[in-house]
mmCIF file of the N, C-alpha and C atoms, coordinates in Angstrom:
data_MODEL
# 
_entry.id   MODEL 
# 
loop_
_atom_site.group_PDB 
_atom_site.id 
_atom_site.type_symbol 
_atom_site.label_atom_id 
_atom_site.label_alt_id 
_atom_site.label_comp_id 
_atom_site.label_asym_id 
_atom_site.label_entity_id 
_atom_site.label_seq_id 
_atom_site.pdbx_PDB_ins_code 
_atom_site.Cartn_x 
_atom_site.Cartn_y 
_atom_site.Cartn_z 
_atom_site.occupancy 
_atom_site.B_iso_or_equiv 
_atom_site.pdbx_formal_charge 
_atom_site.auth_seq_id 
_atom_site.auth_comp_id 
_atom_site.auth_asym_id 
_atom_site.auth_atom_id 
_atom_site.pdbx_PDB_model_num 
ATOM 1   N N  . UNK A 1 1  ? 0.809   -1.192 0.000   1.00 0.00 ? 1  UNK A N  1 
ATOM 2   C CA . UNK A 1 1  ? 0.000   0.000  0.000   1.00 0.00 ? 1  UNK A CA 1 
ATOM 3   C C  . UNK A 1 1  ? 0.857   1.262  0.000   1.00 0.00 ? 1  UNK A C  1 
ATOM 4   N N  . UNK A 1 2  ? 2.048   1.334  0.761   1.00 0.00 ? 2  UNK A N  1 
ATOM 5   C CA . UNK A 1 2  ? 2.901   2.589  0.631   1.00 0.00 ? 2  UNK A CA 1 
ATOM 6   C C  . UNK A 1 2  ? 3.857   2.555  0.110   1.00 0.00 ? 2  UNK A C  1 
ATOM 7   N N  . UNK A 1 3  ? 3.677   1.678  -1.078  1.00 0.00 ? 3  UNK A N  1 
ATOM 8   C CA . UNK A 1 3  ? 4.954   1.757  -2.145  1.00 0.00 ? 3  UNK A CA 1 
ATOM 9   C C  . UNK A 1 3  ? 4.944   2.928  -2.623  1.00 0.00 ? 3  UNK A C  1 
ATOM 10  N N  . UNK A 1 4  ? 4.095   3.671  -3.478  1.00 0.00 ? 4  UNK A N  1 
ATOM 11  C CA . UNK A 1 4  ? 4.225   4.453  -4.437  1.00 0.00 ? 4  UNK A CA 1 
ATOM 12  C C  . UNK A 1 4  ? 4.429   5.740  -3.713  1.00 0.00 ? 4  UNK A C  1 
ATOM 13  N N  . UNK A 1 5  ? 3.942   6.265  -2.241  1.00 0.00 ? 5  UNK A N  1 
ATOM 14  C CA . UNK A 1 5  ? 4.626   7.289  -1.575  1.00 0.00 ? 5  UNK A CA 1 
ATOM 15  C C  . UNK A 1 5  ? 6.214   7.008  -0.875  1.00 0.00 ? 5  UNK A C  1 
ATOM 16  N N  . UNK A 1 6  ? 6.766   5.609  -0.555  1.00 0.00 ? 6  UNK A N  1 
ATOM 17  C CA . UNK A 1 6  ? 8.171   5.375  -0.079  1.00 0.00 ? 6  UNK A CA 1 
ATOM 18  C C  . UNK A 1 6  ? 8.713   6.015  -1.287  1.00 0.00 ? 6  UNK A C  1 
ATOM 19  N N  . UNK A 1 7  ? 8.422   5.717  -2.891  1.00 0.00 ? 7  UNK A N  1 
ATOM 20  C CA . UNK A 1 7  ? 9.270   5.792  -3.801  1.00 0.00 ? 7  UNK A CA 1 
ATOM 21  C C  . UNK A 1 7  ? 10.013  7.435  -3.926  1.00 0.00 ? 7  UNK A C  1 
ATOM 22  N N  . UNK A 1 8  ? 8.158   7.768  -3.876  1.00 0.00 ? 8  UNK A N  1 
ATOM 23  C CA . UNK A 1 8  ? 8.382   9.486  -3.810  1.00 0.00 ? 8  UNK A CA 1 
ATOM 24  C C  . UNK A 1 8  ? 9.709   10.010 -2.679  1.00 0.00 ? 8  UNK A C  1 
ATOM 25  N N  . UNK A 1 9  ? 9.703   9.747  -1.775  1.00 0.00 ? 9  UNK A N  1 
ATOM 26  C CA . UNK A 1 9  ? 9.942   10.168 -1.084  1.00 0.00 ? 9  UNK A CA 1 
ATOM 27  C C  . UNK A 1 9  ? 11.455  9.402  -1.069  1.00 0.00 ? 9  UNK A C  1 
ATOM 28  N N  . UNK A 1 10 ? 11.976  8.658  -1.301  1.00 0.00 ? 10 UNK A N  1 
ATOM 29  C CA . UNK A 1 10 ? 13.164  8.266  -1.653  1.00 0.00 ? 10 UNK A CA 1 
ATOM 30  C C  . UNK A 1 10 ? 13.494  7.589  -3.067  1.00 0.00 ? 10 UNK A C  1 
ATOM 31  N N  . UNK A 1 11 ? 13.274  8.189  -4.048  1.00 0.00 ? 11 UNK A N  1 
ATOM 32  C CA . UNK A 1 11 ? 13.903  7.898  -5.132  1.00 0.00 ? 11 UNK A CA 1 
ATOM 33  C C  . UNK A 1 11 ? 14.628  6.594  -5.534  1.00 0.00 ? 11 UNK A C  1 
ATOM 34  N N  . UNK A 1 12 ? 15.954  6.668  -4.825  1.00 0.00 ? 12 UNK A N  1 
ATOM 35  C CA . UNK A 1 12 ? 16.752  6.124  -4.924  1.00 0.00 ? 12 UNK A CA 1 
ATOM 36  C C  . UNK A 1 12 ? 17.003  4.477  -4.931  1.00 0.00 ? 12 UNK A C  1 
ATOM 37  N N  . UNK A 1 13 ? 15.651  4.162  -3.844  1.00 0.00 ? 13 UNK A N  1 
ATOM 38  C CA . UNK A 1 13 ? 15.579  2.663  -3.728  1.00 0.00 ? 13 UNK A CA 1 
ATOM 39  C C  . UNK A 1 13 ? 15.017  2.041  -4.803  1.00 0.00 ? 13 UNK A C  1 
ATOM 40  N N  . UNK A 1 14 ? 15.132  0.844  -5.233  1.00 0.00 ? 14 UNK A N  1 
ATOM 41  C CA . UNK A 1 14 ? 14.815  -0.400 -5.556  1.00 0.00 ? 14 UNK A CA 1 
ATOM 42  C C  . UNK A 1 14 ? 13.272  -0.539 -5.727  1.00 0.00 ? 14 UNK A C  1 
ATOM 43  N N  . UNK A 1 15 ? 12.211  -1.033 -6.409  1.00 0.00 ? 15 UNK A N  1 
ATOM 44  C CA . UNK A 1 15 ? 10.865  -1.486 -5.742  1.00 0.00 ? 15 UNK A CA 1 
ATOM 45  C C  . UNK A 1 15 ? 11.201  -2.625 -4.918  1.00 0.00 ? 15 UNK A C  1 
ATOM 46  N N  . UNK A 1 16 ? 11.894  -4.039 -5.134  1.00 0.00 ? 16 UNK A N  1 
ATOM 47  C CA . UNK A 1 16 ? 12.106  -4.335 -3.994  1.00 0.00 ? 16 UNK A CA 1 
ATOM 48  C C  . UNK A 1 16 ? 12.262  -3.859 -2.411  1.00 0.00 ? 16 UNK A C  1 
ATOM 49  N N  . UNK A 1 17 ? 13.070  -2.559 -2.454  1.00 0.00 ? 17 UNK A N  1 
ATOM 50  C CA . UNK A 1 17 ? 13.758  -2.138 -1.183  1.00 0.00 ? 17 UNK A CA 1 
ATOM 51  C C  . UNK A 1 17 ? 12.336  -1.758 -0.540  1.00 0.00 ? 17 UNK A C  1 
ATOM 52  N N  . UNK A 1 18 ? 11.854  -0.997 -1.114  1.00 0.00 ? 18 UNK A N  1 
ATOM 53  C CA . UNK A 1 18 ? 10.508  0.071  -1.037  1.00 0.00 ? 18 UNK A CA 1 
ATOM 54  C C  . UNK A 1 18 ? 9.368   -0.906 -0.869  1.00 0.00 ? 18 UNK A C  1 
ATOM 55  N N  . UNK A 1 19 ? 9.357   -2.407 -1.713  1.00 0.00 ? 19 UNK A N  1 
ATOM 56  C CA . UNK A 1 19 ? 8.299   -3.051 -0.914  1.00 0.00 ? 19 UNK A CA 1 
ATOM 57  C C  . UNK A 1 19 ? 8.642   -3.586 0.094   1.00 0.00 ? 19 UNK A C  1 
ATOM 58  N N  . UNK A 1 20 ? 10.282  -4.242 0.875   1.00 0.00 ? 20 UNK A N  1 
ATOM 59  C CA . UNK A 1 20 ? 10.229  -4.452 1.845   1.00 0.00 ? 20 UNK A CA 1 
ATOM 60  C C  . UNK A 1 20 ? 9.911   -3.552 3.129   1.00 0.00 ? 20 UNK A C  1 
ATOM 61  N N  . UNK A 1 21 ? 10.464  -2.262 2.552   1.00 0.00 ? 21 UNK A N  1 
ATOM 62  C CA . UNK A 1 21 ? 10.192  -1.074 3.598   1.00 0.00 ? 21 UNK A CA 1 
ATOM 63  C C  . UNK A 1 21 ? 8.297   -1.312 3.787   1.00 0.00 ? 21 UNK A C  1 
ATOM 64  N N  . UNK A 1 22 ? 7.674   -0.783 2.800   1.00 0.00 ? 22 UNK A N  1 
ATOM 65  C CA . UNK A 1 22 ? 6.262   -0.817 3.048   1.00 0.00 ? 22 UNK A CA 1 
ATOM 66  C C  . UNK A 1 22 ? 5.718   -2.070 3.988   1.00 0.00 ? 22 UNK A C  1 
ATOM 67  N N  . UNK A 1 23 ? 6.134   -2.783 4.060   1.00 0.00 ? 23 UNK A N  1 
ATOM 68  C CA . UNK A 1 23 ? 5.935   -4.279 4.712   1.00 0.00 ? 23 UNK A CA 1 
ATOM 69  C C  . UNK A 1 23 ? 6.035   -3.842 6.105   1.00 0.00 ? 23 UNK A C  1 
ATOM 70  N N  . UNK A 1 24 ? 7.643   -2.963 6.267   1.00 0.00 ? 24 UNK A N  1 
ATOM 71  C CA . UNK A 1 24 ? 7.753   -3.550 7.590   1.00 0.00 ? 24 UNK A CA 1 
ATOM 72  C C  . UNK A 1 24 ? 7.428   -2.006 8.221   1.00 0.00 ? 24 UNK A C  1 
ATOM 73  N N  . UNK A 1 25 ? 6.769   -1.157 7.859   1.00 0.00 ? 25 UNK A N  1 
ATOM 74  C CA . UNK A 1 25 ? 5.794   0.398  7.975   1.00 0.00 ? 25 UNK A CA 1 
ATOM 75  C C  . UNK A 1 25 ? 4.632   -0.307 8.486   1.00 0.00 ? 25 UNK A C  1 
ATOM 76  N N  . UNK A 1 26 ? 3.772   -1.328 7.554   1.00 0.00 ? 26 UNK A N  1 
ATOM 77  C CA . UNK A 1 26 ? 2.039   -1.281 7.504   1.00 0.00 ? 26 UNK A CA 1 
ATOM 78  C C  . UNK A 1 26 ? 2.617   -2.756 9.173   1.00 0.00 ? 26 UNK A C  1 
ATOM 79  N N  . UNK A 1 27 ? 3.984   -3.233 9.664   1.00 0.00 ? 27 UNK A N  1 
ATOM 80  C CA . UNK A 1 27 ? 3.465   -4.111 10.448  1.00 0.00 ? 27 UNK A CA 1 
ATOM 81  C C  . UNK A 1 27 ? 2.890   -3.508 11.731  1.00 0.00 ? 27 UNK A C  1 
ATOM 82  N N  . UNK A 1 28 ? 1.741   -4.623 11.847  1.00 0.00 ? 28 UNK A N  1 
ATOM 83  C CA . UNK A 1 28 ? 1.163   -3.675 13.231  1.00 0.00 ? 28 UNK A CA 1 
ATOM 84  C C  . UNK A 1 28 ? 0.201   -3.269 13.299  1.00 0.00 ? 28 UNK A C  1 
ATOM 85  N N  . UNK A 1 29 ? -0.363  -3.013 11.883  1.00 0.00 ? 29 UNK A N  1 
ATOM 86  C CA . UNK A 1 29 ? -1.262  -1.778 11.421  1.00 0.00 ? 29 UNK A CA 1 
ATOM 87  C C  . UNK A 1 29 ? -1.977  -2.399 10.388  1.00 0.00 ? 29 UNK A C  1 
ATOM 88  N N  . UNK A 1 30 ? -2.142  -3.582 9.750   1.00 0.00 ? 30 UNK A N  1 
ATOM 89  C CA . UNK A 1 30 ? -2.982  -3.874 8.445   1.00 0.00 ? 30 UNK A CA 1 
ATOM 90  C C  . UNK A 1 30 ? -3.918  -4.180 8.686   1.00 0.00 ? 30 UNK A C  1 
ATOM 91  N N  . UNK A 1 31 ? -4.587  -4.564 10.077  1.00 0.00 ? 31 UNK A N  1 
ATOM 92  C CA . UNK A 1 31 ? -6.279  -4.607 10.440  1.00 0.00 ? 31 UNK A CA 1 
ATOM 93  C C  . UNK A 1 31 ? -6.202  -3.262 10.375  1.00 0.00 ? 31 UNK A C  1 
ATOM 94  N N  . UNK A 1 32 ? -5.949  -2.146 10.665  1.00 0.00 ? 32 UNK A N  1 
ATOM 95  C CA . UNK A 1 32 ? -6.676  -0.988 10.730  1.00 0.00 ? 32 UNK A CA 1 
ATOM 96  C C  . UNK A 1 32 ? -6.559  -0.228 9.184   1.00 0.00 ? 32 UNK A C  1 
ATOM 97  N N  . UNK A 1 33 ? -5.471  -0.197 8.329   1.00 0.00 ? 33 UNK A N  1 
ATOM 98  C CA . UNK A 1 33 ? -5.821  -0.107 7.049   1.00 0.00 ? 33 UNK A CA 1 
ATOM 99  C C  . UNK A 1 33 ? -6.438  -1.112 6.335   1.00 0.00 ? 33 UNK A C  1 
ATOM 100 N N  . UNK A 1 34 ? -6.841  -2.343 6.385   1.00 0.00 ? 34 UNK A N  1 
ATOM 101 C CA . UNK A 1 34 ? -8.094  -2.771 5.978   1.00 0.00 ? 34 UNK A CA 1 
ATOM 102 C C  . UNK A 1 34 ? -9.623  -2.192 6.618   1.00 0.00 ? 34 UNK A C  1 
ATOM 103 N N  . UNK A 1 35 ? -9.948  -1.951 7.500   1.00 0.00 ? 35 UNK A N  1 
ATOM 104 C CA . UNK A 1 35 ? -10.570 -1.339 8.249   1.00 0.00 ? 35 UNK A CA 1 
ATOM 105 C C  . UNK A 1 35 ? -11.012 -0.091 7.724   1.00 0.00 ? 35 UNK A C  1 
ATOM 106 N N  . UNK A 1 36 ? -9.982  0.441  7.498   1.00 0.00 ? 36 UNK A N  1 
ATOM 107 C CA . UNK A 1 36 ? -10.095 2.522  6.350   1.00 0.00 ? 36 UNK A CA 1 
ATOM 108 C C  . UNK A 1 36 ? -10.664 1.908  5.395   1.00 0.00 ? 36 UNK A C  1 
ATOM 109 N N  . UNK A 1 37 ? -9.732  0.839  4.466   1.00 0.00 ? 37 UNK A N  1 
ATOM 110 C CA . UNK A 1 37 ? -10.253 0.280  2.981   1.00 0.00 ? 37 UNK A CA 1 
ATOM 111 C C  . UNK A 1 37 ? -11.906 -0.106 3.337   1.00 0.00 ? 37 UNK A C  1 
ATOM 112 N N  . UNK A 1 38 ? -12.262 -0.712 4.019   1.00 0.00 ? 38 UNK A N  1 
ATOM 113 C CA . UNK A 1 38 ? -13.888 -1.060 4.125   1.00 0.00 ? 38 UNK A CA 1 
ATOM 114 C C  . UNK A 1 38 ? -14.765 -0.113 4.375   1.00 0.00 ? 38 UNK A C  1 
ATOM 115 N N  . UNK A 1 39 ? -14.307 1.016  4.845   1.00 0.00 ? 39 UNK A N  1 
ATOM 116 C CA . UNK A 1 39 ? -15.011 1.925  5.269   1.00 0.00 ? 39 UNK A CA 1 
ATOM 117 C C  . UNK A 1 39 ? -15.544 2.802  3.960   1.00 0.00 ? 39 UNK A C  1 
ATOM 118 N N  . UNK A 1 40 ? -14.809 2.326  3.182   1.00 0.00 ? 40 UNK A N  1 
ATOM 119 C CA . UNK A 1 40 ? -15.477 3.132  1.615   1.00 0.00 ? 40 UNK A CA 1 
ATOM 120 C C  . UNK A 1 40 ? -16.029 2.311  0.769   1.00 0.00 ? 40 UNK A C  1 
ATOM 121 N N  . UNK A 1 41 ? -16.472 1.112  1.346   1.00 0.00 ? 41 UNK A N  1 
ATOM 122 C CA . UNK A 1 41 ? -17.654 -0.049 0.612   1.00 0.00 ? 41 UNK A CA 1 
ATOM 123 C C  . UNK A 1 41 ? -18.660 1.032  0.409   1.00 0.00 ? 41 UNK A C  1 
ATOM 124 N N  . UNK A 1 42 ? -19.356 1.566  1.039   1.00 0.00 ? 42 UNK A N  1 
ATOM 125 C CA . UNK A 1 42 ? -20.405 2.755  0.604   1.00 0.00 ? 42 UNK A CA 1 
ATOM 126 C C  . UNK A 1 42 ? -20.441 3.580  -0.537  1.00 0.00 ? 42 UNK A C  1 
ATOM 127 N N  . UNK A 1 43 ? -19.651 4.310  -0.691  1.00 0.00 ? 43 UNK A N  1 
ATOM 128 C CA . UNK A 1 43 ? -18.856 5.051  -1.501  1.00 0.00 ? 43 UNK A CA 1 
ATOM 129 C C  . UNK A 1 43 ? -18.062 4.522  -2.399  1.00 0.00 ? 43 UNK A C  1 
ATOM 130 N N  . UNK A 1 44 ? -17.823 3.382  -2.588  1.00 0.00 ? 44 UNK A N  1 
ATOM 131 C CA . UNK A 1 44 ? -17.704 2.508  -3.859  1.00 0.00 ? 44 UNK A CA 1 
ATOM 132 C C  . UNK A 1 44 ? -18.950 1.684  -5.239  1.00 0.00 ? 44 UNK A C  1 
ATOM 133 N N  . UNK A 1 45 ? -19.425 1.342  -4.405  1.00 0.00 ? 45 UNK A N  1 
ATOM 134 C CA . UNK A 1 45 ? -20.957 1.155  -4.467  1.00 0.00 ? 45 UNK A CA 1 
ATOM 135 C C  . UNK A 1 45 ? -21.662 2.329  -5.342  1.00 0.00 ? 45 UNK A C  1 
ATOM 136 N N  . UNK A 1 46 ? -21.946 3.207  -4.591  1.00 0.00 ? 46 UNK A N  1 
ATOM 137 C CA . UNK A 1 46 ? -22.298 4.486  -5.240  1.00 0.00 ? 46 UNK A CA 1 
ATOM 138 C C  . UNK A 1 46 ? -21.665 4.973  -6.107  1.00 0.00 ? 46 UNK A C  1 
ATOM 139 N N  . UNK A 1 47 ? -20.444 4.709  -6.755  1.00 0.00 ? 47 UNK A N  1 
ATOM 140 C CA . UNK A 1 47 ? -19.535 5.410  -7.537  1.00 0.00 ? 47 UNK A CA 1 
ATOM 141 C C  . UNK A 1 47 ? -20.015 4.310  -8.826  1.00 0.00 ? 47 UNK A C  1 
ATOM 142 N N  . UNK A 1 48 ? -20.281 3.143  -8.191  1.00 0.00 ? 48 UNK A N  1 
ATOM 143 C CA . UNK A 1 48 ? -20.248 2.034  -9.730  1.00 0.00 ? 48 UNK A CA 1 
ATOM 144 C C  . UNK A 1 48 ? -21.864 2.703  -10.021 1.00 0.00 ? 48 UNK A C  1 
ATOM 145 N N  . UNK A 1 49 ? -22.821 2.737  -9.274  1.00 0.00 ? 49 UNK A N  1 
ATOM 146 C CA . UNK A 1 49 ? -24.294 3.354  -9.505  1.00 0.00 ? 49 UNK A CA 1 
ATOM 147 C C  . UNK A 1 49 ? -24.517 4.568  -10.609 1.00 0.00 ? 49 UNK A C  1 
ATOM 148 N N  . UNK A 1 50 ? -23.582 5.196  -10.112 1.00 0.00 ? 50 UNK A N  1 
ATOM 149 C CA . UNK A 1 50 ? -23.511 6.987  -10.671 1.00 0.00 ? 50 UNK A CA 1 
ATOM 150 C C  . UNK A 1 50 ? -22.024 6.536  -12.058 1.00 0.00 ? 50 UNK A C  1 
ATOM 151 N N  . UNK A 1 51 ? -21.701 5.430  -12.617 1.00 0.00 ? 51 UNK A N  1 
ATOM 152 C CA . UNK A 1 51 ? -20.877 5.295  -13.398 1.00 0.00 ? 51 UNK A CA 1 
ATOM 153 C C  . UNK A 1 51 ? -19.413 5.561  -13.088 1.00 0.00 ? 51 UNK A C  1 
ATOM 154 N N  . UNK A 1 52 ? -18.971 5.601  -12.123 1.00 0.00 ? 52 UNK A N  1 
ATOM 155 C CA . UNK A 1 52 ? -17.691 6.112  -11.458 1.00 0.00 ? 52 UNK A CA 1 
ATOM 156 C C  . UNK A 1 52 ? -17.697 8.018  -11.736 1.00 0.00 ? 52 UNK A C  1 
ATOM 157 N N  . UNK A 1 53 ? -18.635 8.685  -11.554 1.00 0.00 ? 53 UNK A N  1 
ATOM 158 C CA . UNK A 1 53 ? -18.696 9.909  -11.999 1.00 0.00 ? 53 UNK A CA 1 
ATOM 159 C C  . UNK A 1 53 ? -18.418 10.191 -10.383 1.00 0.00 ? 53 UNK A C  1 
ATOM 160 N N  . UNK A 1 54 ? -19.138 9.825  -9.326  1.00 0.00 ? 54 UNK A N  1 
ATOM 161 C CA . UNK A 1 54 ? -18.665 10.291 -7.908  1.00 0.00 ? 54 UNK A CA 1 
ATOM 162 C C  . UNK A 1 54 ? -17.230 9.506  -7.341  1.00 0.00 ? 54 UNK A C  1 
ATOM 163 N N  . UNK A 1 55 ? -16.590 8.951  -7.977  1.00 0.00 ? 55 UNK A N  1 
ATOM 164 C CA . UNK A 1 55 ? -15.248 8.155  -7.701  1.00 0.00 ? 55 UNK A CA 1 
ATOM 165 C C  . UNK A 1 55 ? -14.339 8.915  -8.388  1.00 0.00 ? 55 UNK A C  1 
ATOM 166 N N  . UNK A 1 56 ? -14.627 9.047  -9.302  1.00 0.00 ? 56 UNK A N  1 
ATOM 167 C CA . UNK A 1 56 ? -13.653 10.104 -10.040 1.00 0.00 ? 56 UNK A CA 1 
ATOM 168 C C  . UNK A 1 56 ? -13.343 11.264 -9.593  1.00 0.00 ? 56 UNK A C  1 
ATOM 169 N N  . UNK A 1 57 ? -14.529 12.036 -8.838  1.00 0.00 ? 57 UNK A N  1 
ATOM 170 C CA . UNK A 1 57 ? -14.439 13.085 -8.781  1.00 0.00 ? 57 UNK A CA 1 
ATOM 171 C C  . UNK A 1 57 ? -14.629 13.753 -7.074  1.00 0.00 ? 57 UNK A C  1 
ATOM 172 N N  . UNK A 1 58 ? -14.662 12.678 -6.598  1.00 0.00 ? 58 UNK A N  1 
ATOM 173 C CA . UNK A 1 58 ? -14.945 12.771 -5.157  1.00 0.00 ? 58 UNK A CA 1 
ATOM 174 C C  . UNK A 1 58 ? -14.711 11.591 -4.343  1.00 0.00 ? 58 UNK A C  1 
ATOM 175 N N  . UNK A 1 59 ? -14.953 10.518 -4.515  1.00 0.00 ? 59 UNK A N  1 
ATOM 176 C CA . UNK A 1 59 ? -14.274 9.225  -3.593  1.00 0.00 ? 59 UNK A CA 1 
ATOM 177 C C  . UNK A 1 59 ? -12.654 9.025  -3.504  1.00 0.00 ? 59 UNK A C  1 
ATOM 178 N N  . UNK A 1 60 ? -12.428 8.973  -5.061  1.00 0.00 ? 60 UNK A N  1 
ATOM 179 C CA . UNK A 1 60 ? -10.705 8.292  -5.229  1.00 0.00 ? 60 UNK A CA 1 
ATOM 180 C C  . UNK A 1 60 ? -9.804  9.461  -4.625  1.00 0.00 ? 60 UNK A C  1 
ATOM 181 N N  . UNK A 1 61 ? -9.657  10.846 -4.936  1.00 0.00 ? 61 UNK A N  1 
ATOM 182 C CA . UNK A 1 61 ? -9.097  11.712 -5.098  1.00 0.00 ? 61 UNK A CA 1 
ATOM 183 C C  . UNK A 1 61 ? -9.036  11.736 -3.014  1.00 0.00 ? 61 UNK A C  1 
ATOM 184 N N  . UNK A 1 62 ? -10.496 12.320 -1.914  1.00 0.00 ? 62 UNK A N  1 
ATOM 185 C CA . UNK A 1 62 ? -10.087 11.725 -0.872  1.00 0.00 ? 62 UNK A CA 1 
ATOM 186 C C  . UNK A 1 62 ? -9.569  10.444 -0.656  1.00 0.00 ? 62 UNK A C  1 
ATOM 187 N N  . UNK A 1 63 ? -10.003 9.213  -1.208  1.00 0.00 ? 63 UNK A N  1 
ATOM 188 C CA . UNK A 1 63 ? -9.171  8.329  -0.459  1.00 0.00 ? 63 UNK A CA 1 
ATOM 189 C C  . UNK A 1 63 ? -7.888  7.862  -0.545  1.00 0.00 ? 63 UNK A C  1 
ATOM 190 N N  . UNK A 1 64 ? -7.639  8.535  -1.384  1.00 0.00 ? 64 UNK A N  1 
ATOM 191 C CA . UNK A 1 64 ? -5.632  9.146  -1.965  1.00 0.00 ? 64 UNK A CA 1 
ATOM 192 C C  . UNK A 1 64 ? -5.308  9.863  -0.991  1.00 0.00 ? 64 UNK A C  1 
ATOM 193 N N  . UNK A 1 65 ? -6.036  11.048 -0.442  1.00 0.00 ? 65 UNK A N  1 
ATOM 194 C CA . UNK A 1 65 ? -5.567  11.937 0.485   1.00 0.00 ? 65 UNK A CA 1 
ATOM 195 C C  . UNK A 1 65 ? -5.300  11.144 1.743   1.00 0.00 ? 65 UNK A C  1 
ATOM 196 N N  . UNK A 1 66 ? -6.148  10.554 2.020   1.00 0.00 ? 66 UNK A N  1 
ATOM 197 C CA . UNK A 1 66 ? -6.101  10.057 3.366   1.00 0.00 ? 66 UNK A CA 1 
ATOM 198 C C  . UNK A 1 66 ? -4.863  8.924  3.480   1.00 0.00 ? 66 UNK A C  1 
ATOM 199 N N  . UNK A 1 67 ? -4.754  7.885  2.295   1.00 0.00 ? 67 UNK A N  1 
ATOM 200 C CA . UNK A 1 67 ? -3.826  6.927  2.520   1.00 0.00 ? 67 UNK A CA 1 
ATOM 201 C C  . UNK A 1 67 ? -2.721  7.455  2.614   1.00 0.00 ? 67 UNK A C  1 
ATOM 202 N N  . UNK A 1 68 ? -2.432  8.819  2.120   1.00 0.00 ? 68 UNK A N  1 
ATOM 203 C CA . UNK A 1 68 ? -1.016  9.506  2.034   1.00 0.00 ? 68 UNK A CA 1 
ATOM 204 C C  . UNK A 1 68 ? -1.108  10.003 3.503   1.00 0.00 ? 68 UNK A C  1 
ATOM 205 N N  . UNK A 1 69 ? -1.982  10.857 3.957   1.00 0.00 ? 69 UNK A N  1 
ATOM 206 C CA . UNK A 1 69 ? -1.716  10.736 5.375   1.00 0.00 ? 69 UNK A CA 1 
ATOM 207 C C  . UNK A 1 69 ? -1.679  10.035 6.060   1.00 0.00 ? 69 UNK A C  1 
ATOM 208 N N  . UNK A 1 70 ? -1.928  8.802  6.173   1.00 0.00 ? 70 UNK A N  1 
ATOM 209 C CA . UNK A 1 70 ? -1.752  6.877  6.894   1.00 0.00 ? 70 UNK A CA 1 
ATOM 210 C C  . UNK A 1 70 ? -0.004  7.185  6.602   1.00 0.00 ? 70 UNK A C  1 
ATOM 211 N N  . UNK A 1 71 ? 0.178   7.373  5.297   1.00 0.00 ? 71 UNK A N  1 
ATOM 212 C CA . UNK A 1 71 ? 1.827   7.165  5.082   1.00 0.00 ? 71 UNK A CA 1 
ATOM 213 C C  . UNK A 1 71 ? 2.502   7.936  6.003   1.00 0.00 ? 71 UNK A C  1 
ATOM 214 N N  . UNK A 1 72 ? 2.423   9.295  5.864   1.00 0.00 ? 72 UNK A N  1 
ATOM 215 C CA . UNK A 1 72 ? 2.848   10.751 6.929   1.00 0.00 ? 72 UNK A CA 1 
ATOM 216 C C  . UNK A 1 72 ? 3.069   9.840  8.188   1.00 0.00 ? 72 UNK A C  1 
ATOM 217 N N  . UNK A 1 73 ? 2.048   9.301  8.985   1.00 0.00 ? 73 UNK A N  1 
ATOM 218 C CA . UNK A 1 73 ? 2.215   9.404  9.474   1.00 0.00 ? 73 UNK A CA 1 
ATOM 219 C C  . UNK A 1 73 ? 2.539   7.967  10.527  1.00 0.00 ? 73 UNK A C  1 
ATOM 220 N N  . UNK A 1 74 ? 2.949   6.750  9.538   1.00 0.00 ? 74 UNK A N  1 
ATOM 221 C CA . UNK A 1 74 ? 3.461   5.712  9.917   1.00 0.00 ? 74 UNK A CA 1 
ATOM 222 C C  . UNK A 1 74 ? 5.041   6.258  9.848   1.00 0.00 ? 74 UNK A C  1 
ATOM 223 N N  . UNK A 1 75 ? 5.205   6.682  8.245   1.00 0.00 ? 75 UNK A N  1 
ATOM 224 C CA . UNK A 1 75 ? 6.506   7.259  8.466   1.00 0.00 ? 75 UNK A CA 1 
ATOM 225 C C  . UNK A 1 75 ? 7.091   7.861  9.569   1.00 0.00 ? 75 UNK A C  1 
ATOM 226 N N  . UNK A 1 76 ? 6.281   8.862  10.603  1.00 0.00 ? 76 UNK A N  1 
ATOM 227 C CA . UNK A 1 76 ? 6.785   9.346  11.476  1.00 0.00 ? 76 UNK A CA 1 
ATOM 228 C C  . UNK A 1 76 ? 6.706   8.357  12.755  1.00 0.00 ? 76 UNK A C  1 
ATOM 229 N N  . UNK A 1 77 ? 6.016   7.596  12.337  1.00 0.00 ? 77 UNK A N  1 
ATOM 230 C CA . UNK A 1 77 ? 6.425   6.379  14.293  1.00 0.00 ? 77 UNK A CA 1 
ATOM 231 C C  . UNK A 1 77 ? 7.259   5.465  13.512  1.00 0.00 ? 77 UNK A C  1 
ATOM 232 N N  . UNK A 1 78 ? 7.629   5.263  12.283  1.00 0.00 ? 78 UNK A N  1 
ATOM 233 C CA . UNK A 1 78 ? 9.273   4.663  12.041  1.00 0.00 ? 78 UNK A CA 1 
ATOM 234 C C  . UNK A 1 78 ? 10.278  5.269  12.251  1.00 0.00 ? 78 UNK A C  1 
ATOM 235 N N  . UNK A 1 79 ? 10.048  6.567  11.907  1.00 0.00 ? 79 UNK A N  1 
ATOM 236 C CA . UNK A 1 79 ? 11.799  7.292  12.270  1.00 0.00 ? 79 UNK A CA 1 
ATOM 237 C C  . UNK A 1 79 ? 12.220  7.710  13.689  1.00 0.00 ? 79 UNK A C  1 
# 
């Protein structure tokens, strides 16, 4: 799940390196980011209803925001 912000944020590694990093970030923590992920069964639902017109334009875009702040701020109880 926090591959694609580790990368950002360090360039330099490997996707290997960056998926082991993400691994050992989400340990601890993957009931509760599954938990976020379910919480937008609602709002998924509704997005396939409305043609992905409310996913596009209002579901995906927050739930990008938020997983990047999950990242913020695992990153900061790793360092």
């Amino acid at each position: 799940m926090l591959v694609p912000y580790i990368l950002i944020d360090e360039p330099e590694l490997t996707p290997m390196e960056a998926i082991k990093k993400s691994c050992a970030m989400m340990k601890g923590h993957k009931l509760q980011t599954f938990m976020f992920d379910l919480s937008y069964i609602g709002w998924m639902i509704l997005s396939l209803i409305t043609f992905r017109i409310v996913g596009v334009f209002y579901v995906e875009p927050y739930r990008r925001c938020a997983r990047a702040a999950i990242y913020i701020e695992l990153r900061k109880n790793n360092n």
